[in-house]
LUMNU-654626 format. One line per 5 residues: number of its first residue (from 0); for each residue z, y, x negated of N, C-alpha, C. Coordinates in steps of 0.001 Angstrom, whole numbers, padded with zeros to 6 digits. Each point is the difference from the previous one (the first is absolute). Example, Ala and Ser with C-alpha at 12.3 -4.5 7.8 and 13.67 -1.06 7.14 Angstrom:
2
0	007800 -005690 -013190 000000 001190 000890 000000 001200 -000900 | -000720 001050 000350 000060 001190 -000820 000730 001090 000770
// end
This chain:
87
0	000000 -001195 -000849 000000 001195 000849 000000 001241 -000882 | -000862 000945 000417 -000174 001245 -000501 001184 000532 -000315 | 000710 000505 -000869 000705 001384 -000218 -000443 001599 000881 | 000128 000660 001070 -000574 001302 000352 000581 001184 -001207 | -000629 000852 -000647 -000084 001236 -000141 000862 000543 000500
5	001169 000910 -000053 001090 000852 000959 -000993 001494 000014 | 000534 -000309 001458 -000968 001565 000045 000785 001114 -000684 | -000167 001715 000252 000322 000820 -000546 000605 000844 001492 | 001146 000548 -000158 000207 000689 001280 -001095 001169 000900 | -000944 000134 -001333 -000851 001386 000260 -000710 -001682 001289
10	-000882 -000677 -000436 -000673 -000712 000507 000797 -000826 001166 | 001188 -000535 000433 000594 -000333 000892 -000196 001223 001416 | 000509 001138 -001085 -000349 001247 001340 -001170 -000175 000485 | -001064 000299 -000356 -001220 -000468 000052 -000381 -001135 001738 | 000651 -000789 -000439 -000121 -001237 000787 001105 -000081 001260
15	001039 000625 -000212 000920 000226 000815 -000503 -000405 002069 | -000531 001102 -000117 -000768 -000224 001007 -000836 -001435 000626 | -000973 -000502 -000849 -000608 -000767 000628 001069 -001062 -000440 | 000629 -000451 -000834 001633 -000597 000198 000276 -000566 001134 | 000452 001754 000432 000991 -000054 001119 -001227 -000728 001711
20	-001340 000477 000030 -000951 -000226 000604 -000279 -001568 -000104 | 000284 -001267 -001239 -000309 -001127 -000233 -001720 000188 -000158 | -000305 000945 -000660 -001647 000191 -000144 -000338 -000150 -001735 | 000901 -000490 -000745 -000072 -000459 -001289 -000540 -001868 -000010 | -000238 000111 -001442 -000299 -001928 -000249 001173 -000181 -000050
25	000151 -001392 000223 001029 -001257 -000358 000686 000876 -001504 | -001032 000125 -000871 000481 -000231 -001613 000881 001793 000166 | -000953 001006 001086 000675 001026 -000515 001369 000208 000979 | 000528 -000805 001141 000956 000287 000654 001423 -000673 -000598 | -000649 -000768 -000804 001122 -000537 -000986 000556 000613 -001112
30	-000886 001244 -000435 -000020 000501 -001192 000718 001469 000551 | -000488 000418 001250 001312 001232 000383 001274 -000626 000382 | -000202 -001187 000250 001312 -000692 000545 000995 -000205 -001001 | -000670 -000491 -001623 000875 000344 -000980 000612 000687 -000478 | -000790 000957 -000015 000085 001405 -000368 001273 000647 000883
35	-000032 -000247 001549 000552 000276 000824 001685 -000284 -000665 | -000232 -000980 -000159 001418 -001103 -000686 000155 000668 -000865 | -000038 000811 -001114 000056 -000030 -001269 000631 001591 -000151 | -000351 000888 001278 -000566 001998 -000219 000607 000080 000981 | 001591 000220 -000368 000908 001042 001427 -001270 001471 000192
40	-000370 000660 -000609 -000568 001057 000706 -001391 -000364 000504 | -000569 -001203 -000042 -001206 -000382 000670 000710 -000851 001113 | 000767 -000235 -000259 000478 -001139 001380 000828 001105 000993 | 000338 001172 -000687 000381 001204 000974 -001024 000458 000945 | -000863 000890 -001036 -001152 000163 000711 -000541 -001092 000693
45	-000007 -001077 000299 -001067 -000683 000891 001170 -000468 001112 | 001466 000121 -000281 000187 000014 001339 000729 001244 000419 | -000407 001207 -000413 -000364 001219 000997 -001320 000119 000466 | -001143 -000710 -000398 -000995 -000041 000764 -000252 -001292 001199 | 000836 -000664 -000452 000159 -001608 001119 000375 000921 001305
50	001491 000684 -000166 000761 000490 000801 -000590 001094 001264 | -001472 000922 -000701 -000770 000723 000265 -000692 -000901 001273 | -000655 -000869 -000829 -000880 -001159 000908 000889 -000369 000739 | 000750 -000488 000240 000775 -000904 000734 000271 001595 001047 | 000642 000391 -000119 000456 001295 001112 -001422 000013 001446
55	-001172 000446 -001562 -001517 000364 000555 000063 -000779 001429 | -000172 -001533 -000425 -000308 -000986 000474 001221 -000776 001028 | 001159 000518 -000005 001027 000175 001264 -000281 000891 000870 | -000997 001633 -000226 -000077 001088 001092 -001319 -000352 001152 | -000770 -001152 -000729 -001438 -000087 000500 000050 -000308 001136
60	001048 -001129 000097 -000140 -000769 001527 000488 000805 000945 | 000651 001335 -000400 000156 000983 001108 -000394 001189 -000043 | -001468 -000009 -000531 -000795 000879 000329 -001106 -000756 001266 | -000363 000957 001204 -000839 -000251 001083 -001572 000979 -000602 | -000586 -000718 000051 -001514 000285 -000121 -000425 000211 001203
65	-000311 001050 000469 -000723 000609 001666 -000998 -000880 000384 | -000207 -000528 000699 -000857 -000576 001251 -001490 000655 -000658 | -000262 000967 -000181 -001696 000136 000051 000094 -000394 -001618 | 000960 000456 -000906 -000368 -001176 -001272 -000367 -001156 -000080 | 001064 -000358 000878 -000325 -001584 -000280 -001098 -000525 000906
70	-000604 000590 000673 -001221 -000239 000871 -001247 000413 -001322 | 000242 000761 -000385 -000967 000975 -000966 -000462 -001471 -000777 | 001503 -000514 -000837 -000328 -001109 -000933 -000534 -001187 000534 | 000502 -000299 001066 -000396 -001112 000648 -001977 -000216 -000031 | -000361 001009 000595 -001476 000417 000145 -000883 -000315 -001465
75	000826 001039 -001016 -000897 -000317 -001176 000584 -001338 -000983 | 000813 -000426 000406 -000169 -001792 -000226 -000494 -000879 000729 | 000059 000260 001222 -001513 -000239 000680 -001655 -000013 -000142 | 000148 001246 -000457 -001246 000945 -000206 -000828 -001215 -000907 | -001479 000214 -000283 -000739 -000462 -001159 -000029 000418 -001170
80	000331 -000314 -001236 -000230 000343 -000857 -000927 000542 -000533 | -001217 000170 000786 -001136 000764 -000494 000436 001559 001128 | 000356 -000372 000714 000146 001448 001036 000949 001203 -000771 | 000681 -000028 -000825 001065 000620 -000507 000939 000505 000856 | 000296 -000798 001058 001025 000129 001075 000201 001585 000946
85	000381 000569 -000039 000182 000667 001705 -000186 001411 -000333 | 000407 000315 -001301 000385 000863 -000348 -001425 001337 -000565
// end
């Protein structure tokens, strides 16, 4: 088994994001994950940005999207892809 490279905190920041998103490879979610382990101020920062997300993503389900939105979307996922929808 490979040895990974430790990343650099400049480059963890970097990645932070798609991290936190699971939009990294296998090889690189392991490699902020170390890193994660290793860097009180990278493992700070990423969970003041977890904490961010997580809040985000507790307010959503009580936001109401108006009736002609969601009619609006409905239509152009409907719509044809050659039509460029409604709009």
């Amino acid at each position: 088994m490979r040895k990974f490279d430790r990343l650099t905190c400049e480059a963890t920041f970097r990645r932070l994001d798609d991290y936190l998103d699971r939009e990294l490879t296998p090889e690189e979610m392991v490699r902020v994950r170390e890193h994660l382990e290793t860097c009180e101020g990278c493992a700070q920062e990423f969970a003041f940005e977890a904490s961010i997300l997580r809040a985000v993503r507790n307010r959503l389900p009580r936001l109401a999207a108006p009736p002609e939105l969601l009619a609006r979307i409905s239509r152009a996922l409907r719509a044809d892809p050659g039509e460029g929808g409604d709009g």
